[in-house]
N, C-alpha and C positions, 0 to 999 in steps of 0.2 A: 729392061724397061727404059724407055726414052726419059732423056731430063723432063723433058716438059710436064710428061705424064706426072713422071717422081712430083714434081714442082705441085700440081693439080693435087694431086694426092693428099702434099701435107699441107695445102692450104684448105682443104676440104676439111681433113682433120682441125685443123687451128679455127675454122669458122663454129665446125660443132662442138669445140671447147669452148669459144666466148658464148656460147648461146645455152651452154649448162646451164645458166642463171634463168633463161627467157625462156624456157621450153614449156613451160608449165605453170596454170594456179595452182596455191597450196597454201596448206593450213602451217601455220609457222607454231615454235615450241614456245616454252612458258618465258623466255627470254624475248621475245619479240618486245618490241617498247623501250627497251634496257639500251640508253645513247652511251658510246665507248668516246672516247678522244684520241686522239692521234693515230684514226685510220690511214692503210696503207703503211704504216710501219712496224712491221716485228716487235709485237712483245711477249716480256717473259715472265709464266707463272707458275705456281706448285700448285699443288692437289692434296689433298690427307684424304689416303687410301686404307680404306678397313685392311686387314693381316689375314688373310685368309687361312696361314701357317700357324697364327698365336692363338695359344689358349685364352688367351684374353680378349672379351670381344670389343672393347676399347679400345685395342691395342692398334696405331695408323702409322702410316710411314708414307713421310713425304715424298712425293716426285713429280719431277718438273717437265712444262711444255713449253712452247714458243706457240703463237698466234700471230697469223696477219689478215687483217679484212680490207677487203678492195677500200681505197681511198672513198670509192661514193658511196661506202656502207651504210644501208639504210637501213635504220632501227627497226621497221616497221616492215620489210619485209622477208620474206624467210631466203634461205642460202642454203646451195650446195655447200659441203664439209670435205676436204679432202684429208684423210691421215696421211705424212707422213716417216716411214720406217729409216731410220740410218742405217750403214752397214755396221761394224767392228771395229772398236776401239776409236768411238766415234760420239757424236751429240745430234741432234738435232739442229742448229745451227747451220753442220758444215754438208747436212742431207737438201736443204731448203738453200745454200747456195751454190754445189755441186748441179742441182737439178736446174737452177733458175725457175720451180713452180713457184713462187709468187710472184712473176712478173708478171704483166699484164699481157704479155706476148700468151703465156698457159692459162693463165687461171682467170681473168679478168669474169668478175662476179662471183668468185667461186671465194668463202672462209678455208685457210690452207694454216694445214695444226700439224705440229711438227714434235711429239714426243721424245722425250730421252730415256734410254735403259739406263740399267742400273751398271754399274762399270763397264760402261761403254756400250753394251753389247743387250740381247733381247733371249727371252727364254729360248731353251732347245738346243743351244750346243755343251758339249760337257765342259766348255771354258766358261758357261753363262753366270753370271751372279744371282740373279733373281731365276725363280720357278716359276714355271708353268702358269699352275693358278694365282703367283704374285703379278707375272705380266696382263693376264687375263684379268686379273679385278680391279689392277690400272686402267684398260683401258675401260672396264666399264664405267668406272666414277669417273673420268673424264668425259666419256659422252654425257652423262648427267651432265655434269657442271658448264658445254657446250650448251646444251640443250634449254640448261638454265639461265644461264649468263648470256645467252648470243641469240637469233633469230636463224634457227636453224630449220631446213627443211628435212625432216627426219625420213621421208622416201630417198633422199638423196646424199644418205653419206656413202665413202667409198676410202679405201686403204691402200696404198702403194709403199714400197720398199726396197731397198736394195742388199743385196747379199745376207746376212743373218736378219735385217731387217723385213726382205721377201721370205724369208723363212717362218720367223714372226708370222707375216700379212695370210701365209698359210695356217698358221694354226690358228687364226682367228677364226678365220673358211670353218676349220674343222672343228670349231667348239661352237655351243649357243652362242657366243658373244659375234659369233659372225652373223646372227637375223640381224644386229645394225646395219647392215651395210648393206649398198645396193648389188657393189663388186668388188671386185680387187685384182690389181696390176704388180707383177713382180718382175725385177730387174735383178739377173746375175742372180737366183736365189740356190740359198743354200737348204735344203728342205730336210733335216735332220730329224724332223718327227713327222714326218709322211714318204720313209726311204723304202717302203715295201718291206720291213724287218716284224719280226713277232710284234716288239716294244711298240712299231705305229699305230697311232689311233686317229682315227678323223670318222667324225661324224655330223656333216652338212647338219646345218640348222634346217634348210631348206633344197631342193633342188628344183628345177637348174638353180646353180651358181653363178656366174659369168668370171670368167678365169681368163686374164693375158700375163703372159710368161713372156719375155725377151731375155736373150741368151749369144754368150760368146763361143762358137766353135773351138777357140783357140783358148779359152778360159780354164789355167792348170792350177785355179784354187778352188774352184767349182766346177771340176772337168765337167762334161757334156754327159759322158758316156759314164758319170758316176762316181764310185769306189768312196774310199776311207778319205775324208777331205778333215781339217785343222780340228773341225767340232764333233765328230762322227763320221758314220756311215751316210752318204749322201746319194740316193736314188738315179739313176741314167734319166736326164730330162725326157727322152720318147719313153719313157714307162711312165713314169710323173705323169705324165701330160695322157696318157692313154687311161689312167687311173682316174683323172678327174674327168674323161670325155663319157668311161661308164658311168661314174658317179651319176653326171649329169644325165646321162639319156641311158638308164636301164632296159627300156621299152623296146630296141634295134631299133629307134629311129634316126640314127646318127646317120650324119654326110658330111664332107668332109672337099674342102679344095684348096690346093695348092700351087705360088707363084714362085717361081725364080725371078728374082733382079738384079743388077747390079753387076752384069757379066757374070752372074751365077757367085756374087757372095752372099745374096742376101735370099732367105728362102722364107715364106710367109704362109702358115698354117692356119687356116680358120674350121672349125667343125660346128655344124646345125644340129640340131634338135627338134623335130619338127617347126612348130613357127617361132623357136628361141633362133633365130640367126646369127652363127658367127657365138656362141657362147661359152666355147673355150677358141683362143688366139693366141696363136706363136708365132716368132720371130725369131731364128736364128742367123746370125752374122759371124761365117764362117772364120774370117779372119780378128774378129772383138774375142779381147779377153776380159778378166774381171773388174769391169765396168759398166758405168751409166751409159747406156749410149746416147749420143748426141752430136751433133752435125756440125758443132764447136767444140773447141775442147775444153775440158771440162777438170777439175781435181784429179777424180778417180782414174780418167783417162790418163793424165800423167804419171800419177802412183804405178798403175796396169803397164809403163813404159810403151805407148803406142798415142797414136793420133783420133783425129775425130771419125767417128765413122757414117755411115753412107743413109742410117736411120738416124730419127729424132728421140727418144725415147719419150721426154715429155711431150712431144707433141702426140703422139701415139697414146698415153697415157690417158691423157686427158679425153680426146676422142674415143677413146675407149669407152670412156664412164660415161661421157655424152649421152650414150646410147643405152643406157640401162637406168631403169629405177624401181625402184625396190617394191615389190608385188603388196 
């Protein structure tokens, strides 16, 4: 693909990101009204989370998120929600400026909520601290408290992640707690409870889903092609990806087209559904290892020992979710 094209591309993307906000009227949640102060800035709050493990049904345990609403946050009207996921041995803090989604460049109109696991890390690998149903009933009383506290558009939340935190973003997919959300976008993920093994479970809330995956060919913490990775057994992403394209379209209505770019590093999977278009999307970068990708460089790209590569991932991201809302 020619620069220019490329160029055209992700500016196409980047327009149908700022317009996540303007695409639509809608009924806003019980927060609508409710004036914040010092929009456009990062802040940080906890939660007290019922125990889904204690016998006691009292029993809550605190855990913390970060919030940023666009500078011209307007009380009064509703907002796109973005979650999102850290990787390992990480916070929420260093996922929101790894990615640069809250700048205005991504997100502009979009509420960007940025969760932290519990030692570092999110359910589903055997190093996790918190379980399954403790991460799942986090995030459900956070979307309440979103809901409550903010002028959300509740057609339009949406979940992205990186490494155990794309793993996470998948088992949201695969529990009820996934009818929140319109989509979800994973970066580098590590998918420990959806590896094709007895133990997996997923059970779509709903289908279609809309599912993008971005991925490092050259990625030997989350190889491509699968096997035993730090937290488990970890699925071959073409089997991953073929499992959620039946999920989605049981019916044989699947189709399916594919691009090369980049002097052939960059290879771009989209599959249809009859009129769900493009509702699962891959991206592999043949030479990206386990990293965000992005067109600057970034944290994880220097942790990964490599440069910027030749996609955007937020910009991708976000166009991504552009184009979906929640049925």
């Amino acid at each position: 693909m020619k620069l220019a094209a490329v160029s055209l591309l992700v500016a196409s993307a980047l327009a149908t990101a700022v317009s996540l906000s303007e695409s639509r009227a809608t009924t806003g949640s019980p927060g609508c009204g409710t004036s914040h102060w010092f929009n456009g800035i990062t802040q940080y709050h906890s939660v007290d989370v019922p125990s889904p493990t204690s016998a006691d049904p009292n029993h809550t345990e605190s855990r913390s998120y970060s919030i940023h609403l666009p500078s011209s946050y307007d009380a009064k009207k509703p907002y796109p929600v973005v979650l999102g996921f850290h990787g390992s041995s990480s916070i929420g803090l260093f996922f929101e400026l790894d990615t640069g989604l809250s700048g205005g460049k991504y997100s502009n109109g979009t509420i960007m909520v940025y969760p932290s696991g519990l030692g570092g890390a999110w359910a589903g690998a055997n190093y996790s601290t918190a379980s399954i149903p403790q991460d799942l009933a986090f995030i459900s009383t956070l979307l309440d408290e979103l809901r409550n506290g903010w002028c959300v558009d509740d057609s339009r939340i949406y979940a992205t992640g990186m490494s155990i935190g794309a793993g996470f973003v998948n088992t949201l997919a695969c529990s009820p707690v996934g009818d929140n959300f319109a989509a979800f976008a994973m970066g580098s993920g590590s998918f420990y409870t959806d590896n094709g093994t007895p133990t997996a479970s997923c059970t779509p809330a709903r289908t279609p889903l809309p599912i993008l995956e971005i991925h490092g060919g050259s990625d030997t913490d989350v190889p491509y092609a699968g096997g035993q990775g730090e937290g488990g057994v970890e699925p071959a992403i073409p089997d991953w990806l073929a499992t959620w394209t039946a999920r989605n379209c049981p019916n044989a209505q699947l189709t399916n087209t594919t691009e090369t770019l980049f002097d052939g590093d960059v290879h771009h999977t989209t599959w249809s559904c009859g009129a769900a278009t493009g509702v699962v999307e891959h991206w592999k970068v043949d030479d990206m290892r386990h990293c965000w990708a992005s067109t600057t460089l970034d944290f994880s790209q220097i942790a990964a020992g490599q440069g910027p590569t030749p996609i955007d991932g937020s910009t991708l991201v976000m166009g991504f979710f552009a184009r979906w809302v929640k049925p």
